[in-house]
Residue, then its C-alpha position, 0 to 999 in steps of 0.5 A: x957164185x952160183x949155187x951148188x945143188x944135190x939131186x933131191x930124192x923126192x921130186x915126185x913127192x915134194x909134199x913129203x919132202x917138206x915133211x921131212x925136212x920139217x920134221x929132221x929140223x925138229x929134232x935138230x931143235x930139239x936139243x936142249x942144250x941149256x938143259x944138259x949144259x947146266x946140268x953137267x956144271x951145277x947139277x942143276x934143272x935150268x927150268x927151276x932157276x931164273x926165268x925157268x927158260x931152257x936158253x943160254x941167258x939163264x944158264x949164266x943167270x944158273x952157274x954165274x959162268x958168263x963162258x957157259x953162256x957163250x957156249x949155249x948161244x953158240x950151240x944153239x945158234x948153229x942149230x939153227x944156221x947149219x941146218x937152214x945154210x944146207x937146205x938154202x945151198x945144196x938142195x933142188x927142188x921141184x918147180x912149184x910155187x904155194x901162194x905166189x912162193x917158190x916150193x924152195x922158200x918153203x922147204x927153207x921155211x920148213x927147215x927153220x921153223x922145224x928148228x924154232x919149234x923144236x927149241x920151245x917145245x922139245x921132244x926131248x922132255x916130252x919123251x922124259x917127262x911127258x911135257x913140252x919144255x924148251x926156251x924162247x929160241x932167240x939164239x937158234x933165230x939169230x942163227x937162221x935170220x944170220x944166214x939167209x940175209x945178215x944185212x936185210x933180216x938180221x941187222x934191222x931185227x937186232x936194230x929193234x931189239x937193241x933200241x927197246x932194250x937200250x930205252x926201257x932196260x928191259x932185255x925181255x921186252x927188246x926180244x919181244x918187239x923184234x919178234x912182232x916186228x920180225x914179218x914185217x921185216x921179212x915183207x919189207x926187205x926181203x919178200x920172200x921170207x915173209x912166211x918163213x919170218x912170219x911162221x917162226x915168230x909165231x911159237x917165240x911169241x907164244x913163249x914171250x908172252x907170259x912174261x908181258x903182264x908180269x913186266x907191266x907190274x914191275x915184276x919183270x927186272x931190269x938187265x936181268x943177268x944175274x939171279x938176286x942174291x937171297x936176303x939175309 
C-alpha cells in the first residue's frame, strides 16, 4: 500500500520541524498517567510506593487492581505508538540525510524519543514540584517498537526480556537487558532504526540503572507484583 503524505510546512526549515515534532512528542510523553490514575483510585502518590516508578507495574503494586495496570500499560503504550504511527505514515519530508540516515528516520526518531524522554522525565512535575519525575518508559517503548516493526524490533526485544526474566525471575533485570540490547537489535534487523533504538534506550537506561546494584545484593525481589505485606 503506498504510503498516505501530508504537505509539511517547513520543507525549508526541516531543522525546526525536528524541533517541533520532538518537543509536541515531549509533552505527549509527559503525561504521567500512573500518577493521576493512582491518585484518583487510592489517593495516593504512586512515587512514595513500591518501586517509586510513575509506570503501570506499580500502580497495581499501589491499589492491588490488576484492571488498573491494564489500563496504564495501554495508555501509556499508545502514547508512544499513536504519535510515531502519525509521523511514520502521513507526513513528508525534505531530502536530506544526517550520517548515512534519511531526514524521515529522523523525524521518527525525534518523535520517539521526545515521548520516552517525556515519560522518565515529566514536565508535568517539574512544573508542580520543580522536579523531573517519571517512570522507566517501557509501555510507551513497546508502543513505538510495535509500530515501526512488530516482527524485526518488537518480538526479538520481548525475545530478550522474557529469557532473563523466565531465567533469573527478576522482571527488572529482564527490562534492563532488552534495553542494552535494544541498538543492537535496531542495527541487526532493521538498520535504519539504529539511532532511533540507540537514542531511546539511552534515558530507560538511566532510569534502570539504579535499581542494578540493589538487585546484585538481593534487594531486589523476585516477580515483584504485589507490595510485601507489612509484619505484624
Amino acid at each position: 500500500m503506498p504510503k498516505s503524505t501530508a504537505i509539511c510546512p517547513f520543507n525549508q526549515m526541516p531543522y525546526l520541524y525536528l524541533i517541533s515534532v520532538f518537543l509536541i512528542s515531549y509533552l505527549i510523553g509527559s503525561l504521567p498517567t500512573a500518577f493521576f490514575v493512582t491518585k484518583k483510585h487510592s489517593g495516593q502518590d504512586v512515587r512514595t510506593i513500591g518501586t517509586g516508578n510513575v509506570g503501570a507495574m506499580n500502580v497495581v503494586r499501589a491499589t492491588n487492581k490488576p484492571h488498573l495496570f491494564v489500563l496504564v500499560f495501554l495508555i501509556d503504550a499508545l502514547k508512544g505508538a499513536i504519535p510515531v504511527w502519525i509521523v511514520k505514515n502521513y507526513i513528508s519530508w525534505p531530502e536530506i540525510e544526517i550520517l548515512n540516515t534519511s531526514f524521515s528516520i529522523w523525524i521518527i526518531t525525534a518523535c520517539a524519543f521526545g515521548v520516552v524522554l517525556g515519560h522518565c522525565y515529566s514536565i508535568y512535575f517539574k512544573i508542580k514540584e520543580n522536579r523531573f519525575y517519571g517512570g522507566k518508559a517501557i509501555s510507551s517503548l513497546i508502543g513505538i517498537l510495535g509500530v515501526l516493526d512488530f516482527s524485526n524490533l518488537l518480538l526479538p526485544w520481548a525475545g530478550i526480556c522474557l529469557v532473563f526474566i523466565l531465567a533469573t525471575g527478576y522482571l527488572f533485570l529482564g527490562q534492563l537487558m532488552g534495553t542494552i540490547f535494544l541498538p543492537f537489535i535496531g542495527f541487526l534487523f532493521t538498520r535504519q532504526y539504529f539511532w532511533l533504538c540507540f537514542l531511546i534506550a539511552i534515558p530507560v537506561f538511566i532510569k534502570q540503572w539504579p535499581r542494578f546494584i540493589p538487585m546484585l545484593k538481593g534487594e531486589e525481589p523476585r516477580w515483584y507484583w504485589k507490595l510485601p505485606k507489612k509484619k505484624g
